[in-house]
C-alpha positions in Angstrom: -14.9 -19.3 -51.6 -17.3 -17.0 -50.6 -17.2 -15.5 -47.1 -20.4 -13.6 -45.2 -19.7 -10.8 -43.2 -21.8 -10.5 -40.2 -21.7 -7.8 -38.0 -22.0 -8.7 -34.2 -22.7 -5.8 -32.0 -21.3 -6.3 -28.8 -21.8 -4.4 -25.5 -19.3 -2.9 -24.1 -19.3 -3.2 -19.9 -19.6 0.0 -18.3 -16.9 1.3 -16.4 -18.0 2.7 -12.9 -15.9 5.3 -11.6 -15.7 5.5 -7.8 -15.2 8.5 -6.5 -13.4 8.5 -3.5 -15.0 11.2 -0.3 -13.4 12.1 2.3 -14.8 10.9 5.8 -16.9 14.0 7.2 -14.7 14.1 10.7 -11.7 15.8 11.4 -8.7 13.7 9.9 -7.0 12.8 13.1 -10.6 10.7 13.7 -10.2 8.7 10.7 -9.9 4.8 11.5 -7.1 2.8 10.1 -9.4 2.0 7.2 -10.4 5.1 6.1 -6.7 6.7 6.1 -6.0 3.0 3.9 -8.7 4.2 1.2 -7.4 8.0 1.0 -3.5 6.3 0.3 -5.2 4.2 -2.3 -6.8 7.3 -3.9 -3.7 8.7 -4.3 -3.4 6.3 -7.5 -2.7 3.4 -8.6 0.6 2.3 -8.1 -0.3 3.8 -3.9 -3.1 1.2 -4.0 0.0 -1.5 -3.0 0.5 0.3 0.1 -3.4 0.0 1.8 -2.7 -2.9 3.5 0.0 -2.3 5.4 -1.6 0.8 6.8 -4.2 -1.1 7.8 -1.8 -4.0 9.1 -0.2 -1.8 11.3 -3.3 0.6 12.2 -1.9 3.9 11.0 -5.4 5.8 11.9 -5.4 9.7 11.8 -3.7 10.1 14.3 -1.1 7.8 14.2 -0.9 9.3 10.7 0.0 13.0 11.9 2.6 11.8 13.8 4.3 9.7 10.9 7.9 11.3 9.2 9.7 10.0 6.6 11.6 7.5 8.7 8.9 5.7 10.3 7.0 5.9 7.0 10.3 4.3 5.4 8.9 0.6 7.4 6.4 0.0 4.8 6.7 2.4 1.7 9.8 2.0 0.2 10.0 4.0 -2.6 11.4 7.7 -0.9 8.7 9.5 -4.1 6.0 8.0 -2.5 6.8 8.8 0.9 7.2 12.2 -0.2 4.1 12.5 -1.9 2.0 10.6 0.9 3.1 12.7 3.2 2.7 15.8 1.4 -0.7 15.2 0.6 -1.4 14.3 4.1 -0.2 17.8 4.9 -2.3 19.5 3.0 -5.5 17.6 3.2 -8.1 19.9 4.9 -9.8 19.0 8.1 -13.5 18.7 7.6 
C-alpha cells in the first residue's frame, strides 16, 4: 500500500495580547469596573475574583479603605489577599 504525504499548511490564529492601562485619574476615582479590570490583571488565577468586586462595588475608594478582613468576604485564599492588597498599595496615583 502506498501512502501520499501531503503537506497542509495551516494558519495558526494570532494571539492578541491586551495590555491592560491604568485609568488616567487618581485611583480613589476609579469606578467599580475599572478597580475589577486591574484585579484581573493581576493574573490569571485573580481573574475569578472581578465579579465580585464589581458585585459589591468596591470602586477606588471603597478600595483604600479595604483590610484583610473585609477583603476575606470575597477572596478566600489569604495569598491573594495579600497580594491584592499589596499591589493596591503600591499602585501609583496618576
Amino acid at each position: 500500500t502506498l501512502f501520499r504525504s501531503q503537506q497542509v499548511q495551516q494558519q495558526k490564529p494570532a494571539i492578541v495580547v491586551e495590555e491592560w492601562v491604568a485609568p488616567s485619574v487618581d485611583k480613589a476615582k476609579w469606578t467599580k469596573e475599572q478597580c475589577s479590570e486591574w484585579v484581573g490583571q493581576l493574573g490569571a488565577v485573580y481573574k475569578q475574583y472581578t465579579a465580585a468586586f464589581v458585585d459589591n462595588g468596591i470602586d477606588g475608594e471603597f478600595f483604600a479603605e479595604l483590610d484583610d478582613e473585609i477583603l476575606k468576604e470575597i477572596v478566600t485564599s489569604a495569598l491573594h489577599r495579600k497580594k491584592i492588597l499589596s499591589a493596591w498599595g503600591k499602585l501609583q496615583n496618576n
